[in-house]
C-alpha positions as CSV (number, residue, x, y, z in Angstrom):
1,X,0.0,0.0,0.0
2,X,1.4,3.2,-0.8
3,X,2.2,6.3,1.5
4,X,-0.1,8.4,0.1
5,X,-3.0,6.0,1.0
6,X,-2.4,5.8,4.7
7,X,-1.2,8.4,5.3
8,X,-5.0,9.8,3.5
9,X,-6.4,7.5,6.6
10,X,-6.5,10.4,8.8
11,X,-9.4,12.3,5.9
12,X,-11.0,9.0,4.9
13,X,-12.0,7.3,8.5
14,X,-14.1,9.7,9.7
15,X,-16.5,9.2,7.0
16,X,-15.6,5.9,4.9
17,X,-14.1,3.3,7.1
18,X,-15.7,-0.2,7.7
19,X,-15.3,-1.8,11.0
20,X,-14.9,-5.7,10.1
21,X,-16.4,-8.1,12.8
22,X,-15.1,-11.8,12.3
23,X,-16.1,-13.7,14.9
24,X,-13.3,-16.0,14.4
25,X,-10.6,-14.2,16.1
26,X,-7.5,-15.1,17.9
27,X,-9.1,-14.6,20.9
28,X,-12.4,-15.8,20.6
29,X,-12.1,-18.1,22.8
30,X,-12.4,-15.4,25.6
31,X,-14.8,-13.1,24.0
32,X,-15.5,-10.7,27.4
33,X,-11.8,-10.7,28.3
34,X,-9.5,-7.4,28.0
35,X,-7.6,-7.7,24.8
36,X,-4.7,-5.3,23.6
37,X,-2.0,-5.1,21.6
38,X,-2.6,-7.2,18.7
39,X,0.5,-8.1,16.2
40,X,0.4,-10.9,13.1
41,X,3.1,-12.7,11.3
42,X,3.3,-11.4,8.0
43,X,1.6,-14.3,6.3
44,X,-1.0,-13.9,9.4
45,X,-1.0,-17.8,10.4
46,X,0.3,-16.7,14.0
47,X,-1.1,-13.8,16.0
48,X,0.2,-12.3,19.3
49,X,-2.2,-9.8,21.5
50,X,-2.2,-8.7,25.3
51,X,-4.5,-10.0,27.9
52,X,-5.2,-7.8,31.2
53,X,-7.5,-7.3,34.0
54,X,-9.7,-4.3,34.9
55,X,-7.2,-2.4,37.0
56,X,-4.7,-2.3,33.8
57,X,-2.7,-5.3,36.0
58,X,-1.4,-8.9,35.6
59,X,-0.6,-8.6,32.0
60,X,0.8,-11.5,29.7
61,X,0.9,-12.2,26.0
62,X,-0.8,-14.9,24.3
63,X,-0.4,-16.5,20.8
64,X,-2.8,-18.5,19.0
65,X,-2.1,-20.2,15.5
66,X,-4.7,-20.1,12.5
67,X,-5.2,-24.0,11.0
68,X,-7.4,-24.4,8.2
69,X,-10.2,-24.6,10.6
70,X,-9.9,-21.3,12.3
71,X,-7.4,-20.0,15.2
72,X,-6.7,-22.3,17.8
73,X,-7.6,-21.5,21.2
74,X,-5.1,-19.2,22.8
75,X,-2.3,-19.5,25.2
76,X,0.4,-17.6,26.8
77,X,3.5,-17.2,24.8
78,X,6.6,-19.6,25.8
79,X,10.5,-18.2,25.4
80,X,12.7,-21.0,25.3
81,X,9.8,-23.6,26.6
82,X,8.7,-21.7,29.8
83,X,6.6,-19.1,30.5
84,X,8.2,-15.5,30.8
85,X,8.5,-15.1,34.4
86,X,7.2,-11.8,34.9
87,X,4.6,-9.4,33.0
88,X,5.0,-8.8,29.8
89,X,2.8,-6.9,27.1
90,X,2.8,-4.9,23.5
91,X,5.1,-7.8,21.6
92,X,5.3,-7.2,17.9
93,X,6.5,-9.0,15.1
94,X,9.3,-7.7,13.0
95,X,8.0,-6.6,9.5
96,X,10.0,-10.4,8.1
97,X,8.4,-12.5,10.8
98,X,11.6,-13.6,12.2
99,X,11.5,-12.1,15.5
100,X,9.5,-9.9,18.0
101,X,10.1,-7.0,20.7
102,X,8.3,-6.9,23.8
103,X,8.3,-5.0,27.0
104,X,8.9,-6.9,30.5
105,X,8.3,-5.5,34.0
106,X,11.5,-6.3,36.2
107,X,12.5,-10.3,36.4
108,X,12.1,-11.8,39.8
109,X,15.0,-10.7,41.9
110,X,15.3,-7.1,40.6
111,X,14.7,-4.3,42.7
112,X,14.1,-2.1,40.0
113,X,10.7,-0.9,39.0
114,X,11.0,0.2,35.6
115,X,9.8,-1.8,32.3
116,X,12.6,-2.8,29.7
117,X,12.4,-3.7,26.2
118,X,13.4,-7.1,24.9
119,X,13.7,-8.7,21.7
120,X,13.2,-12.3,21.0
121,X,14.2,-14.6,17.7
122,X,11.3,-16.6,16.3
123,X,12.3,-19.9,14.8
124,X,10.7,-23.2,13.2
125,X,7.5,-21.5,15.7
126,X,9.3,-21.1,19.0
127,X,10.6,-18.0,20.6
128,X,13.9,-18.6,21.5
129,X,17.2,-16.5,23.0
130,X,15.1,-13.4,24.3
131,X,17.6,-10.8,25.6
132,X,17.5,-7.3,27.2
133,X,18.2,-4.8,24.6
134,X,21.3,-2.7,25.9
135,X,21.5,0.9,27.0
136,X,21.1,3.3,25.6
137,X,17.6,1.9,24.2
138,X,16.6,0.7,27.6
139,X,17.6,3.0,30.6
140,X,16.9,3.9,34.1
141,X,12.9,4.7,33.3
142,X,10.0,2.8,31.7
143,X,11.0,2.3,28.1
144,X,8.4,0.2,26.5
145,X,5.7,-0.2,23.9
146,X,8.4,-0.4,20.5
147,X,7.4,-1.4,16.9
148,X,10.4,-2.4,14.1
149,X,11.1,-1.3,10.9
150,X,12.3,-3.4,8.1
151,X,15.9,-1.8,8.8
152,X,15.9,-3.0,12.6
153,X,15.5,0.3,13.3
154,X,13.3,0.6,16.9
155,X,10.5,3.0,17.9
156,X,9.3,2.9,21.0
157,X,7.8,5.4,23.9
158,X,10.0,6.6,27.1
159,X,10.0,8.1,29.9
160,X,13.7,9.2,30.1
161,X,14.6,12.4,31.1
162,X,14.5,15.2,28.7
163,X,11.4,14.5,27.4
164,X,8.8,17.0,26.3
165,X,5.9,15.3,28.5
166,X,5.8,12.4,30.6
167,X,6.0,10.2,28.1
168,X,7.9,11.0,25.0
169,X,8.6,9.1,21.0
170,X,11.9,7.8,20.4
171,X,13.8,5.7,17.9
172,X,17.0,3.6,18.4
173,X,18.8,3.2,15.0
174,X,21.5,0.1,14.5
175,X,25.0,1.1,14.9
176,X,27.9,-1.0,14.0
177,X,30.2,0.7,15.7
178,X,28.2,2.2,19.0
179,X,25.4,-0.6,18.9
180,X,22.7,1.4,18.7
181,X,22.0,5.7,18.2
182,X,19.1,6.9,20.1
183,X,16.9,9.9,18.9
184,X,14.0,11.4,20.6
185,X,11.7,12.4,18.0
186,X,11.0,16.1,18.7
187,X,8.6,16.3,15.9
188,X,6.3,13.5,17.4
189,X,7.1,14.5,20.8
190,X,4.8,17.3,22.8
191,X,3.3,17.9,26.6
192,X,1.2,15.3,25.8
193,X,1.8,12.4,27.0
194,X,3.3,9.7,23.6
195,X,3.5,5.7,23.2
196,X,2.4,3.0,21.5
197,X,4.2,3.6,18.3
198,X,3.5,1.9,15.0
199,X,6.0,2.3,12.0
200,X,5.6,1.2,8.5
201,X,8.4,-1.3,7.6
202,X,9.6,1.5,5.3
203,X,9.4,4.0,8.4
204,X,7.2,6.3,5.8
205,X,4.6,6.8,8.0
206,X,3.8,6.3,12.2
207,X,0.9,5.9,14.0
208,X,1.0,6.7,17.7
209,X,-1.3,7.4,20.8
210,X,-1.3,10.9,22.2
211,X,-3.4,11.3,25.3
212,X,-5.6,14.5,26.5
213,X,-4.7,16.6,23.4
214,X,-7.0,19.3,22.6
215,X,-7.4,18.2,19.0
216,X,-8.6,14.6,20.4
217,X,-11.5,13.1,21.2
218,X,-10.2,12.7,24.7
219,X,-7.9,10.3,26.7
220,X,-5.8,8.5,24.6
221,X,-6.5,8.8,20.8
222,X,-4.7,7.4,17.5
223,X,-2.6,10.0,15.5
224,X,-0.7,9.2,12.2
225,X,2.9,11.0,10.8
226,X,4.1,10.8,7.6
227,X,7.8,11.3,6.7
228,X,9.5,13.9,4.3
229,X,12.9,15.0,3.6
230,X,12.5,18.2,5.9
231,X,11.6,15.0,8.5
232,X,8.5,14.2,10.1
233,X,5.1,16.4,8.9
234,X,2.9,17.6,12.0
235,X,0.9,14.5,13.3
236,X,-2.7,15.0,12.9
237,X,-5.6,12.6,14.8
238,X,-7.7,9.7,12.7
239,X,-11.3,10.2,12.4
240,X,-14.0,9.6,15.0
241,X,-14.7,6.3,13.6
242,X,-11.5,5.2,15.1
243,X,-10.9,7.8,18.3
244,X,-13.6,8.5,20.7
245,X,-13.6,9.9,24.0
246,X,-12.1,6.5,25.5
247,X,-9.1,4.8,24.5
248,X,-7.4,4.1,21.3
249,X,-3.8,2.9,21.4
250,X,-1.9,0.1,20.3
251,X,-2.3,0.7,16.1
252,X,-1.0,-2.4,13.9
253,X,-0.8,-2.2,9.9
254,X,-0.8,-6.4,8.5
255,X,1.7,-6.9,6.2
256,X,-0.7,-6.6,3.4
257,X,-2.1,-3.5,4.1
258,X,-5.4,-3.9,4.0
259,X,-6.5,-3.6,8.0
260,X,-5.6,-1.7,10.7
261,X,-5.8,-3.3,13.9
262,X,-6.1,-1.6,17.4
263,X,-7.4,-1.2,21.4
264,X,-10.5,0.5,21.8
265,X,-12.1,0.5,25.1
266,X,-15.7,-0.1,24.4
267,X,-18.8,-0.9,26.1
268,X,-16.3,-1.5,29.5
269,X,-13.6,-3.9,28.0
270,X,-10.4,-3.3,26.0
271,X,-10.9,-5.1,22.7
272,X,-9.6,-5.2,19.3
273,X,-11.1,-3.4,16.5
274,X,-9.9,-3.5,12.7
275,X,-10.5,-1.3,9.6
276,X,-10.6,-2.7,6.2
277,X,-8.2,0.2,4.9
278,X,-9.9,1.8,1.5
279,X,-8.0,0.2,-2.2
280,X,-5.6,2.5,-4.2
């Protein structure tokens, strides 16, 4: 799908967009349960997506894999075997399906109270060798929430210090010499409160979740960025058929381009809606 068509999402949903409603879903098998943070292989035969309680607590990931009867019933993801040992939430595929970020609260033991960001390979449909991504993409505040482009390139949200707001956009670019090279991204960045980043594989365009912004429809709503050569153009909201005056985070493009996933707290639950995008 090209740019120019999602990054025209942002004119078209407010009056165009379809809200699909598949009942077979990853996690139909809990149909009432909190759901956030969906994320697909790219040939969309394995899914990943959060599950939570009420009070925004006791998260975990969960995978479920589509046969040719449907998607099996779901179950929490397993890194070498075993179950992650502490929370975890917001893992993403890469854009070539051969790995996945999370973000992890602090492994037993620690006495540390701030969320990290891990990767993890995915092989012959195992996660194996997860491992703490070093500083300076992780540091001594929550750094969480990341999506990866097709260049290994890693958005995510942090709290760090020298941020704009609480909560501020940042990308950590591959470095062969230094490791990695972090960069807040001042365009994207504001006194309102940023996470839950999306990028297109060919970072061309982000989708993010600002929250309380007077533009918005309230709490935390779904913006979108493109890229230019002068850098990123100013970030404007999606329509109202995808904010509202809830809760809208957690945006996922599949690798064909046709829906965009995300959270939307509706009728008293976090769920999953999708939007089958519009055709060139």
């Amino acid at each position: 799908m090209s740019v120019q068509l999602v990054f025209s999402l942002a004119a078209l949903l407010g009056a165009q967009a379809v809200e699909v409603t598949e009942t077979d879903q990853p996690w139909s098998d809990q149909p009432d349960a909190h759901v956030s943070w969906v994320s697909f292989t790219p040939d969309e035969t394995v899914a990943l997506f959060g599950r939570h309680d009420s009070d925004w607590g006791a998260h975990r990931v969960m995978m479920s894999v589509r046969s040719p009867q449907g998607w099996q019933a779901a179950r929490p993801v397993e890194i070498d075997g075993a179950p992650w040992p502490t929370q975890m939430r917001a893992m993403r595929f890469s854009p070539d399906g051969r790995g996945a970020v999370f973000s992890s609260a602090p492994l037993p033991g620690e006495t540390r109270d701030d969320w990290d960001l891990w990767y993890v390979h995915w092989h012959d449909g195992r996660f194996v060798a997860a491992r703490r991504l070093e500083n300076p993409v992780n540091s001594g505040a929550h750094d969480v929430h990341a999506s990866i482009a097709a260049n290994g390139t890693i958005y995510f949200a942090s709290r760090r210090r020298g941020g704009a707001g609480e909560s501020d956009l940042y990308r950590a670019i591959p470095d062969l010499a230094a490791g990695w090279r972090v960069e807040r991204l001042r365009a994207l960045s504001s006194a309102y409160s940023e996470a839950d980043i999306f990028v297109a594989p060919d970072e061309a365009y982000v989708i993010f979740a600002r929250t309380d912004a007077p533009d918005g429809q309230g709490g935390d709503d779904l913006y979108i960025s493109q890229a230019s050569d002068a850098g990123w153009l100013e970030p404007i909201p999606l329509g109202e058929d995808v904010n509202s005056p809830g809760y809208e985070y957690g945006a996922w493009v599949n690798a064909a381009g046709d829906r965009l996933w995300f959270t939307g707290f509706r009728d008293g639950v976090y769920q999953q809606i999708q939007i089958a995008l519009p055709e060139e």
